[in-house]
C-alpha positions as CSV (number, residue, x, y, z in Angstrom):
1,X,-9.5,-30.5,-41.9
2,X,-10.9,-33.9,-43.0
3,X,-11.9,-36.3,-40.2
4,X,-12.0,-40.2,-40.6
5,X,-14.7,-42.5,-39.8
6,X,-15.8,-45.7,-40.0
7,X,-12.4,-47.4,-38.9
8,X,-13.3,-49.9,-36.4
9,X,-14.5,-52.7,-38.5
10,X,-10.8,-52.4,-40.0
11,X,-9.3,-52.5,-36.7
12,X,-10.7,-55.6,-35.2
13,X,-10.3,-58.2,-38.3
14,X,-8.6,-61.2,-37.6
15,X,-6.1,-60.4,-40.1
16,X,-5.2,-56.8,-38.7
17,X,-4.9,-58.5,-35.0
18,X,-2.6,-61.3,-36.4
19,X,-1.0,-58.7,-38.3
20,X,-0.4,-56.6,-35.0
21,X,1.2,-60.2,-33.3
22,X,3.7,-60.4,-35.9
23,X,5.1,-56.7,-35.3
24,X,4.7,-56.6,-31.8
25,X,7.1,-59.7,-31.2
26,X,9.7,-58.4,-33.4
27,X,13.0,-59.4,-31.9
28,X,10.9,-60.2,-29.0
29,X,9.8,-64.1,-30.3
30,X,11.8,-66.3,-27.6
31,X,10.8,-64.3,-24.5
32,X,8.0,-66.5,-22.2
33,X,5.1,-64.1,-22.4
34,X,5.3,-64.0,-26.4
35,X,5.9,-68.3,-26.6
36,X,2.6,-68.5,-24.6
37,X,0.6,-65.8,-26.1
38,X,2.4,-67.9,-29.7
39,X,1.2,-71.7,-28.4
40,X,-2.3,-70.6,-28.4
41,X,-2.5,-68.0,-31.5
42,X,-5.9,-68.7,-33.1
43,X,-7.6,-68.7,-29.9
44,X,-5.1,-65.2,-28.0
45,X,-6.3,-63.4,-31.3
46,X,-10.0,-64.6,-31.7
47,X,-10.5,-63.7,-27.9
48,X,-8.8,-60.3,-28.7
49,X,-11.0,-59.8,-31.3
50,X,-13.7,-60.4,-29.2
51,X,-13.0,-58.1,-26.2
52,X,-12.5,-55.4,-28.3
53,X,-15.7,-56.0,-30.4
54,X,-18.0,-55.9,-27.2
55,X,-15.7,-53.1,-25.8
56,X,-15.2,-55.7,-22.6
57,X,-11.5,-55.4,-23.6
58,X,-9.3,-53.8,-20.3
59,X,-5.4,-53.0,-20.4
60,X,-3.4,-55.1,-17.8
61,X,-0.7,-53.5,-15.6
62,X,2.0,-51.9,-16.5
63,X,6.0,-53.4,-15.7
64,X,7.7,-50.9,-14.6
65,X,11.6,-50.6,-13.9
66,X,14.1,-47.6,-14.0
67,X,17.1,-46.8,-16.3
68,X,20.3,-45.1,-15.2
69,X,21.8,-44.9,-19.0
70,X,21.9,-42.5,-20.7
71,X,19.9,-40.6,-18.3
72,X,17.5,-41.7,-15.8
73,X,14.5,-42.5,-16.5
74,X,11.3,-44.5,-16.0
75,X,10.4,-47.3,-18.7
76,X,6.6,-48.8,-18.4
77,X,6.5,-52.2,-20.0
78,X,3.0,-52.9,-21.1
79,X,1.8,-56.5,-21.0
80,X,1.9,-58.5,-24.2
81,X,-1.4,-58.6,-24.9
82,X,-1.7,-55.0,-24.7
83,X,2.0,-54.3,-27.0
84,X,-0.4,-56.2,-29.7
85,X,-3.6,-54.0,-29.3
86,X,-0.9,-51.1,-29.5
87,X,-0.2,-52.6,-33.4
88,X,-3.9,-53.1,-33.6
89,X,-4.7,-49.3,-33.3
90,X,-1.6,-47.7,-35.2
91,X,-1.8,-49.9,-38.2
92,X,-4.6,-48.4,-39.0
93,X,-4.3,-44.9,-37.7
94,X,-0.7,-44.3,-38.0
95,X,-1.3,-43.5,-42.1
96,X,-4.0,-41.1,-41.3
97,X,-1.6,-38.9,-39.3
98,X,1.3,-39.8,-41.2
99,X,-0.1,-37.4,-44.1
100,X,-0.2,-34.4,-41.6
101,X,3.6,-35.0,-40.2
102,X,6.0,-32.4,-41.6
103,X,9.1,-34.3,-43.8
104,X,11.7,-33.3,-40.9
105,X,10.0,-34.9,-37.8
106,X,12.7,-38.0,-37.6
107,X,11.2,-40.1,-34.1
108,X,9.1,-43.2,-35.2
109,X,8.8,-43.0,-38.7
110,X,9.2,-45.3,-41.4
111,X,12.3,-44.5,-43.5
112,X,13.3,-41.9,-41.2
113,X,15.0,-42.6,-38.1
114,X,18.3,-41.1,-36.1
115,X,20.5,-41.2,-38.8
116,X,18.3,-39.9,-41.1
117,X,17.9,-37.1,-38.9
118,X,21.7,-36.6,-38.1
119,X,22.5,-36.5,-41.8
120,X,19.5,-33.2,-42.1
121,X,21.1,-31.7,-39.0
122,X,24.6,-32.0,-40.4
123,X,23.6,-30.2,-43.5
124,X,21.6,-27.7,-41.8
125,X,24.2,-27.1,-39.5
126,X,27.1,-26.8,-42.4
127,X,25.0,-24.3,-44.2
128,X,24.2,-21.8,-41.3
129,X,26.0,-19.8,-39.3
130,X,23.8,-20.3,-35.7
131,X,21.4,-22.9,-34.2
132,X,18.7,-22.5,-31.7
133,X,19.0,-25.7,-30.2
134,X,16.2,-27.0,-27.8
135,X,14.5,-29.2,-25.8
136,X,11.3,-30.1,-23.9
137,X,10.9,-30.5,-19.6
138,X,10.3,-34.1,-19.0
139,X,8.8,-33.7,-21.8
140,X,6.3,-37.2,-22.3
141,X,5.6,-36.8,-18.6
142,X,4.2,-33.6,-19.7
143,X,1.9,-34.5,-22.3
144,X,-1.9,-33.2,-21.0
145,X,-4.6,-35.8,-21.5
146,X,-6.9,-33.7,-22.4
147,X,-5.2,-31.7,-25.2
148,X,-3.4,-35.1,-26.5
149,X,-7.4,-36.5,-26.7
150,X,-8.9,-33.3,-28.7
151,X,-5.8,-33.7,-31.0
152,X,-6.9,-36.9,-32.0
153,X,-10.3,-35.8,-32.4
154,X,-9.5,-33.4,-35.0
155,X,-8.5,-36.2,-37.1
156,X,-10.5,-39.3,-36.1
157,X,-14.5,-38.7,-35.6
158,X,-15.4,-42.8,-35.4
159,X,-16.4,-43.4,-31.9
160,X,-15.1,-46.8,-31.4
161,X,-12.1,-46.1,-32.4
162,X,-11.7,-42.9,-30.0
163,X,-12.9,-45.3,-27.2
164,X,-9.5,-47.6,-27.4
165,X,-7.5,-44.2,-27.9
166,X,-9.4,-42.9,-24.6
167,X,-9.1,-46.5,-23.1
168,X,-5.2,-46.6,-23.7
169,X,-4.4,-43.2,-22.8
170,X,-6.8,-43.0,-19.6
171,X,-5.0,-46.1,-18.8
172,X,-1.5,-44.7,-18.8
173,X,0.7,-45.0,-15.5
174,X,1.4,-42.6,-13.1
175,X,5.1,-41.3,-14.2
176,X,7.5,-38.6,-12.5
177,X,5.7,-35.2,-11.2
178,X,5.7,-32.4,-13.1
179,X,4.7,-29.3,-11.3
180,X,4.6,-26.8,-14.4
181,X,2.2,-23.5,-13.6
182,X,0.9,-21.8,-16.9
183,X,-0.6,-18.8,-17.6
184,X,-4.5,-18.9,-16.0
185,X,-3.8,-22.0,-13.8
186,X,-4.7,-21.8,-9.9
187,X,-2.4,-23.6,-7.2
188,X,-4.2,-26.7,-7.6
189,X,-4.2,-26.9,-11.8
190,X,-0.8,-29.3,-11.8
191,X,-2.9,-31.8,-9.7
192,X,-5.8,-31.5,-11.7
193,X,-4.3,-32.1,-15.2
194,X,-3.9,-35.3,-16.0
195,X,-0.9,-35.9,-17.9
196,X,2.2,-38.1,-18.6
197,X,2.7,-41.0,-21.2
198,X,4.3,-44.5,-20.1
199,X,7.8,-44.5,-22.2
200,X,8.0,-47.9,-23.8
201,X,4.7,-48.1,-25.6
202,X,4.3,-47.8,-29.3
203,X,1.5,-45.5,-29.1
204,X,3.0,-43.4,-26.4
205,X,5.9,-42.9,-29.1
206,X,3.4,-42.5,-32.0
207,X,1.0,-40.0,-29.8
208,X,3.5,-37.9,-28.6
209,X,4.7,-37.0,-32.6
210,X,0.9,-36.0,-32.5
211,X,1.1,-33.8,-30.0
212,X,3.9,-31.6,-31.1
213,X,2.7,-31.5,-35.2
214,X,0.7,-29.1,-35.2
215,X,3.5,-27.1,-33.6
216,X,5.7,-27.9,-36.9
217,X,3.3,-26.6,-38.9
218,X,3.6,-23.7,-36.4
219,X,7.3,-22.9,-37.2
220,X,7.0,-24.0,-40.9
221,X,4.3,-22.0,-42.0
222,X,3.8,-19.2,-39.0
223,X,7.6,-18.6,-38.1
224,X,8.8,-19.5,-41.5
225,X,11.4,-21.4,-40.2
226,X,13.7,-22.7,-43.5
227,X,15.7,-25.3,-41.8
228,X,14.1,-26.4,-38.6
229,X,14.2,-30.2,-37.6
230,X,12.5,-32.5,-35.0
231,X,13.6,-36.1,-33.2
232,X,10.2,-36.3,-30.8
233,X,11.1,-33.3,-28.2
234,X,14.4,-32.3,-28.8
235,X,14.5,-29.9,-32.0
236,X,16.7,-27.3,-33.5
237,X,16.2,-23.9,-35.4
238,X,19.2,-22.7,-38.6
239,X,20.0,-19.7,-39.9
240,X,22.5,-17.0,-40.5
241,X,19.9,-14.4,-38.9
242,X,20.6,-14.8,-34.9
243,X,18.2,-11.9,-34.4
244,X,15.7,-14.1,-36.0
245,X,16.6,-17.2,-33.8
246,X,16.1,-15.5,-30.9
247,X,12.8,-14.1,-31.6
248,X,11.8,-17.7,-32.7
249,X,12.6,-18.2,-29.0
250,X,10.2,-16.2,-27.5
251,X,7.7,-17.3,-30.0
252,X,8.1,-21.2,-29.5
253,X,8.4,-20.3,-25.4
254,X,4.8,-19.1,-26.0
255,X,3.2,-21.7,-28.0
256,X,4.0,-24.2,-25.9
257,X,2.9,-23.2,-22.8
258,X,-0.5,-23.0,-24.6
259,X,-0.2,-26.7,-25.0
260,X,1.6,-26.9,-21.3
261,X,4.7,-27.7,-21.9
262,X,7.7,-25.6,-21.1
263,X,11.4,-25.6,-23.0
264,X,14.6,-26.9,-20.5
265,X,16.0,-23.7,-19.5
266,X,19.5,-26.2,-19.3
267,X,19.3,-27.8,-22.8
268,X,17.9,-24.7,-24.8
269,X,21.0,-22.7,-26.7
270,X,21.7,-20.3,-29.1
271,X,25.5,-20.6,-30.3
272,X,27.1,-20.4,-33.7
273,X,27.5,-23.6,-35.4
274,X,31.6,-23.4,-35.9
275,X,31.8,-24.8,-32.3
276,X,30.1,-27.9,-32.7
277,X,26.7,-29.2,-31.7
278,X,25.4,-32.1,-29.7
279,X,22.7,-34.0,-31.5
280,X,21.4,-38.1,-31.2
281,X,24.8,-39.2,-29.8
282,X,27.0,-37.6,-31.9
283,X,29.2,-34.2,-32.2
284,X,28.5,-32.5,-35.2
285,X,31.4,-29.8,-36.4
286,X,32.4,-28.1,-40.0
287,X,34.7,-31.0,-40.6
288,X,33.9,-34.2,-38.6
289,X,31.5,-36.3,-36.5
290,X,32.3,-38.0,-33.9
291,X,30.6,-40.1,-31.1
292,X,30.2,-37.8,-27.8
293,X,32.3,-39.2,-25.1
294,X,29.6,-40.5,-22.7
295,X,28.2,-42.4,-25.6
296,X,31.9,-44.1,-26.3
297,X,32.2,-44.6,-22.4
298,X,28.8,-46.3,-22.4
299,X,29.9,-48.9,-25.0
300,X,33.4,-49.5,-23.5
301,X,31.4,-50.4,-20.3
302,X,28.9,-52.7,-22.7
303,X,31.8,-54.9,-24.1
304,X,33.6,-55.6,-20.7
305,X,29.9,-56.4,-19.0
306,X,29.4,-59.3,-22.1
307,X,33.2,-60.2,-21.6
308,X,32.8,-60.9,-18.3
309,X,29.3,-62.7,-18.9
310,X,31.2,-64.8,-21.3
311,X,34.0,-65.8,-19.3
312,X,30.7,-67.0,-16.4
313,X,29.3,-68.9,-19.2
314,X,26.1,-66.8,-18.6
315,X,26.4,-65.5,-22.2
316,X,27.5,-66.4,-26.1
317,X,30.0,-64.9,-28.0
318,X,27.0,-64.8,-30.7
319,X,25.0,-61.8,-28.4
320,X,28.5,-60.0,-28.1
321,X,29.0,-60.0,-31.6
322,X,25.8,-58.8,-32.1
323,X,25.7,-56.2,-30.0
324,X,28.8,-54.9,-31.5
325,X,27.7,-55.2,-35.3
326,X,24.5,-53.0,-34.1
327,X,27.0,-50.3,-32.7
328,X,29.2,-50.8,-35.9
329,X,26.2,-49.5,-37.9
330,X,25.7,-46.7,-35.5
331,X,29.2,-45.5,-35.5
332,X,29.5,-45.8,-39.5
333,X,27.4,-42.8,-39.3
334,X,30.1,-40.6,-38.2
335,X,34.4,-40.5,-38.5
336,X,34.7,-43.0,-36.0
337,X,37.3,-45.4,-38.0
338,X,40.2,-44.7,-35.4
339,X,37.6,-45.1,-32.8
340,X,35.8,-48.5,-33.7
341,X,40.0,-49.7,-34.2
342,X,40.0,-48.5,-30.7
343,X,37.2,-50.6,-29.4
344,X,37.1,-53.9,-31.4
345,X,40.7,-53.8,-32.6
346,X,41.4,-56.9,-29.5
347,X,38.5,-58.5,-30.1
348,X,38.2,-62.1,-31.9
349,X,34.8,-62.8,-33.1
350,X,35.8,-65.0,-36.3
351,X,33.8,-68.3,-34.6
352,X,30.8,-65.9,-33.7
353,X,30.5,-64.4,-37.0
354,X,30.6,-68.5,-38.2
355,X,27.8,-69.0,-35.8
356,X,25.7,-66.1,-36.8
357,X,25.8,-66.4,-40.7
358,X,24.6,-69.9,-39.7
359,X,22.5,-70.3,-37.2
């Protein structure tokens, strides 16, 4: 397996770091943090470059706030600075890995993407008669330091460049508990292990497709999986053998508790495909898609919330239409026609589409 060197003096140009800026205030460019870090470019990215040049650069503290919707969850938001030495260290790296990611792993890939991935399970799904459907405990909580760190070591042997990795993942917040025993461990092991990546960080998205490739090569090239698909933890096994689903079962239980994580006991099925499947919001069946019913409640709630801010004045008819062309484009993925007449059917946005064609 090749290992790359010699990276760092790529990573801290001037022109990667200004590079990094751009992407990391992508739809971001109004908010305080980004206008100030913005007034003072030149100087934000030439001390940047400095920090991490003498290795004097530190993260700050993480934001932290929890989410109800769609499920709850913890979400870790990184200073600004810190988003932009995230672009830093995956512009770089992120091709280097790229080459080693199997064509059906969907989560945080260029071209790729949830709709991408709900057009491969569709197909999958229409063509076989059973699915092994599955996904990971708290599954980024779960991610072992350790094993994450000689992951990346198998690909990257430059030191500098291991240091930010180290620096940014040693760094990472304490998130929910996860008190998973494996094979070996003693009552203690849980507490010794550090684990558990901040969700809301590019390069806790990017690391944790890291941590489960080698385990698509696994069911690719050791299980000989033919139609097997991943969105970052939750993935799903095809075929018209069921005998040979659920020995996949027992082999994928195995694997991963070698790289301690376990499978939801709640979330991991075997069932034949004729009775539909739950997969990135929608419902897949033999002769339809449609939007799964939380999903549809969850967007009905979203339109009367910017109604109401509307009607206060705390909000333009510009963000509402927004927000609905965005769930237009999601909902065009499946038959949702009678649905979206449902939902924007009442709704006039003639002056907001005006203001957002010209802004």
């Amino acid at each position: 397996m090749k290992r790359y060197g010699n990276l760092w003096q790529e990573i801290i140009t001037f022109e990667n770091i200004l590079l990094a800026t751009r992407k990391a205030q992508r739809g971001k460019r109004f908010r305080p943090n980004v206008l100030e870090f913005n007034f003072n470019l030149e100087i934000e990215v030439i001390n940047l470059q400095k920090e991490l040049e003498t290795k004097t650069y530190q993260t700050g503290d993480y934001k932290v706030f929890q989410l109800i919707e769609p499920k709850p969850r913890q979400i870790s938001a990184a200073p600004y600075r810190d988003r932009v030495v995230h672009h830093v260290l995956c512009n770089v790296i992120s091709p280097i890995f790229e080459k080693a990611f199997i064509p059906d792993c969907y989560a945080n890939r260029l071209g790729l993407g949830t709709h991408k991935a709900l057009m491969r399970f569709t197909q999958f799904a229409r063509s076989s008669r059973f699915v092994l459907q599955c996904d990971i405990k708290k599954y980024f909580a779960s991610i072992d330091h350790e094993i994450l760190k000689q992951m990346m070591r198998q690909k990257i042997k430059c030191p500098d460049t291991l240091w930010l990795i180290d620096l940014i993942i040693d760094r990472s917040n304490s998130q929910e508990p996860v008190l998973n025993y494996f094979a070996g461990d003693d009552l203690l092991a849980p507490l010794t292990h550090r684990k558990g990546l901040p969700l809301g960080n590019l390069t806790s998205q990017f690391f944790a497709n890291i941590y489960l490739s080698q385990f698509d090569h696994f069911v690719k090239e050791k299980l000989k999986a033919k139609k097997y698909l991943r969105y970052v933890d939750d993935f799903a096994f095809f075929s018209d053998d069921q005998d040979f689903l659920k020995s996949a079962n027992l082999e994928i239980d195995n694997y991963l508790s070698q790289i301690r994580l376990l499978l939801h006991p709640a979330k991991t099925h075997l069932f034949e495909t004729q009775y539909g499947a739950n997969f990135v919001g929608f419902r897949i069946l033999r002769d339809r898609i449609s939007v799964i019913s939380k999903n549809v409640r969850r967007g009905r709630k979203r339109i009367k919330y910017l109604l109401k801010k509307i009607e206060s004045q705390k909000c333009s008819t510009i963000k509402l239409y927004s927000s609905i062309q965005a769930w237009k484009g999601h909902l065009q993925h499946g038959n949702t026609w009678q649905l979206q007449q449902q939902l924007f059917s009442g709704l006039d946005l003639t002056q907001a589409a005006r203001e957002g064609a010209n802004p």
